[in-house]
Legacy VTK file of the C-alpha trace (Angstrom):
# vtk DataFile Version 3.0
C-alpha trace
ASCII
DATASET POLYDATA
POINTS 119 float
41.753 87.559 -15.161
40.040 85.921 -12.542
36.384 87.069 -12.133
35.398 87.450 -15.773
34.990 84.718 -18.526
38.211 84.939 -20.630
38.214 83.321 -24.153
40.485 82.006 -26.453
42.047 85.003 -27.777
42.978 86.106 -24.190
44.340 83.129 -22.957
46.403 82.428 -26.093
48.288 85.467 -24.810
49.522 84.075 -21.630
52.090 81.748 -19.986
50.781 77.970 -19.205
52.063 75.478 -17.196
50.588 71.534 -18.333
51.172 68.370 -17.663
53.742 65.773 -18.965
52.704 65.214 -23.026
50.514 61.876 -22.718
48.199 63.587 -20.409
44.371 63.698 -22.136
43.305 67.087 -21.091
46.929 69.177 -21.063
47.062 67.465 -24.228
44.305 68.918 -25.125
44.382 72.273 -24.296
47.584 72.413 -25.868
46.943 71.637 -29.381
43.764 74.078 -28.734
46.146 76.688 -27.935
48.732 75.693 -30.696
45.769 76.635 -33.389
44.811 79.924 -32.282
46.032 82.688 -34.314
49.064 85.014 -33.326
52.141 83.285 -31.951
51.769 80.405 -29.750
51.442 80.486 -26.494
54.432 80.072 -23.672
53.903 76.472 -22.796
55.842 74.472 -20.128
55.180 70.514 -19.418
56.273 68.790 -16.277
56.138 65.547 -14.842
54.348 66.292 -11.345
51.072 68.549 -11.211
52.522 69.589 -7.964
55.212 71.565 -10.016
52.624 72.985 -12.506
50.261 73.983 -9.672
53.811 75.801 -7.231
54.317 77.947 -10.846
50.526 79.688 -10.706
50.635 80.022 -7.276
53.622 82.072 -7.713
52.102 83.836 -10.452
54.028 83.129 -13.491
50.803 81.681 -15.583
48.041 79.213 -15.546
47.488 75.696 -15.942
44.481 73.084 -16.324
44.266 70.764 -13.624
41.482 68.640 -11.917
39.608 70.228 -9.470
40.711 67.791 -7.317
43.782 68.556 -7.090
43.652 72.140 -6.182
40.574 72.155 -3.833
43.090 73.358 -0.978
44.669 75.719 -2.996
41.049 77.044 -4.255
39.722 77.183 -0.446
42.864 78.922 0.344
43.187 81.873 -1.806
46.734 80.609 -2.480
44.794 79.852 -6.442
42.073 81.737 -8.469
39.800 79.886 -11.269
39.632 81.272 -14.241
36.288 80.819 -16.213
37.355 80.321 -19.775
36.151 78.479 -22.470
34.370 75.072 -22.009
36.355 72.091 -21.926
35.025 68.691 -23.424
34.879 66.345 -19.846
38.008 63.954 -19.929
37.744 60.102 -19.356
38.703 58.491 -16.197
39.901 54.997 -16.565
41.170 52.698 -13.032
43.328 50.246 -14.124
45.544 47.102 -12.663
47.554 44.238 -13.820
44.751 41.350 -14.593
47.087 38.616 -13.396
47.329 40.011 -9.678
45.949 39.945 -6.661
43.568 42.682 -5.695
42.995 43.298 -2.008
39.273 43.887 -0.719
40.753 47.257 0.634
41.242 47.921 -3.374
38.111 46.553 -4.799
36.487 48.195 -2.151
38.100 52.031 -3.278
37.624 50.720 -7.254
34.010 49.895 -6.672
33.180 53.276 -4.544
35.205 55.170 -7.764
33.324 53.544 -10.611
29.683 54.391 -8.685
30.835 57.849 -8.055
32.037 58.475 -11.602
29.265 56.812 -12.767
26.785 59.242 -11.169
LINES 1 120
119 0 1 2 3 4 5 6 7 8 9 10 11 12 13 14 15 16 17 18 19 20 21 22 23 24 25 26 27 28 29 30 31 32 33 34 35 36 37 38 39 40 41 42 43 44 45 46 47 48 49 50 51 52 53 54 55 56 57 58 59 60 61 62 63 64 65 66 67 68 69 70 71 72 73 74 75 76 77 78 79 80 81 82 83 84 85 86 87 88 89 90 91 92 93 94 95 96 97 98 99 100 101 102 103 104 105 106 107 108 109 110 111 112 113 114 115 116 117 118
């Protein structure tokens, strides 16, 4: 599949591996997938992307993850992108407890993630 723009109707045809429910943009893609017609798709959820991301490497589906998280992979060849259909961007919120301390190590990282986001 890789190498071509896939839509809907293909993908709705193949295994995918998501993250835990509660997750904004496996949540997503799932209920997009759950509407499609024909019988729905083979969907697994786990907790860790690391186990969603092990599965397409070995070649049993595909999965949406943040390109973060699978730079190596990408740069590797151990993990192909697939260009499907657009997906809306996904909020990123940083969060802490407002009653504790935050190191200037932390503000620092918070600070240089809010500008970059921002951008």
């Amino acid at each position: 599949m890789a190498g071509h723009e896939v839509g809907w109707d293909e993908l709705a045809g193949q295994s995918f591996f998501v993250h835990e429910q509660g997750c904004s943009y496996s949540d997503h893609l799932v209920r997009t997938l759950l509407t499609l017609p024909g019988p729905p798709p083979r969907l697994t959820r786990f907790g860790s992307i690391e186990a969603a991301r092990s599965c397409v490497a070995a070649g049993l589906g595909l999965t949406l993850l943040p390109r973060a998280t699978v730079e190596r992979q990408l740069a590797d060849g151990q993990l192909a992108e697939v260009h499907g259909p657009p997906i809306p961007p996904v909020p990123v919120q940083l969060t802490r407890h407002r009653r504790r301390w935050t190191s200037p190590a932390a503000r620092a990282v918070a600070d240089e993630l809010t500008r970059r986001l921002a951008a």
